[in-house]
N, C-alpha and C positions, 0 to 999 in steps of 0.2 A: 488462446490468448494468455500471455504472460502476467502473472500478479504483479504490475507495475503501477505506480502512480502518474495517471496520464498528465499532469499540473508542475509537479517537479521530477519525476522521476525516481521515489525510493523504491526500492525492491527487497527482497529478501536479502538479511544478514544471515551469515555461519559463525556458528562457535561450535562449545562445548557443552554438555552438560556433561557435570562432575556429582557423582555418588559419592556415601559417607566415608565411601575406602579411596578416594579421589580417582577412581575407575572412570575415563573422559568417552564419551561415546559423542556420534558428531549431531545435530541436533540446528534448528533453523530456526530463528528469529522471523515472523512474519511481520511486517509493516502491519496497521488496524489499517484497510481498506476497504471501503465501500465502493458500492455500486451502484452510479447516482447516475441519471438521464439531465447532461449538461447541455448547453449551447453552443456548438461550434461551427464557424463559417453561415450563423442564418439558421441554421438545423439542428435539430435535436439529434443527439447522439449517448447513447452508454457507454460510462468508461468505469471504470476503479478510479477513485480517488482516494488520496489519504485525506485520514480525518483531521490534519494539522492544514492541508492546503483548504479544506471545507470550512471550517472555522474563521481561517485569516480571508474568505472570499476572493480564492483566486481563481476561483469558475464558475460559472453562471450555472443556475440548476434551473434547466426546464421546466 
């Protein structure tokens, strides 16, 4: 299962990480997501949620 946020959709960013000699090596930005047991269609269901869609209540937590 993909580290996605099931509510909006963020996933993982790419960049850089830069050392003190600006040496870039490539390096990943994860979204903060949880793993919350939501309501979907009647049923209980596990997803990943970002902690931004949890906060503003745009899924019902089981």
């Amino acid at each position: 299962m993909a580290r996605i946020c099931h509510s909006c959709g963020k996933r993982p960013a790419f960049g850089q990480s830069r050392s003190h000699s600006m040496v870039a090596t490539k390096r990943r930005f994860d979204a903060n997501l949880q793993k919350v047991r939501i309501v979907e269609n009647g049923a209980p269901k596990r997803a990943y949620v970002c902690t931004r869609c949890l906060k503003a209540g745009k899924v019902t937590k089981a």
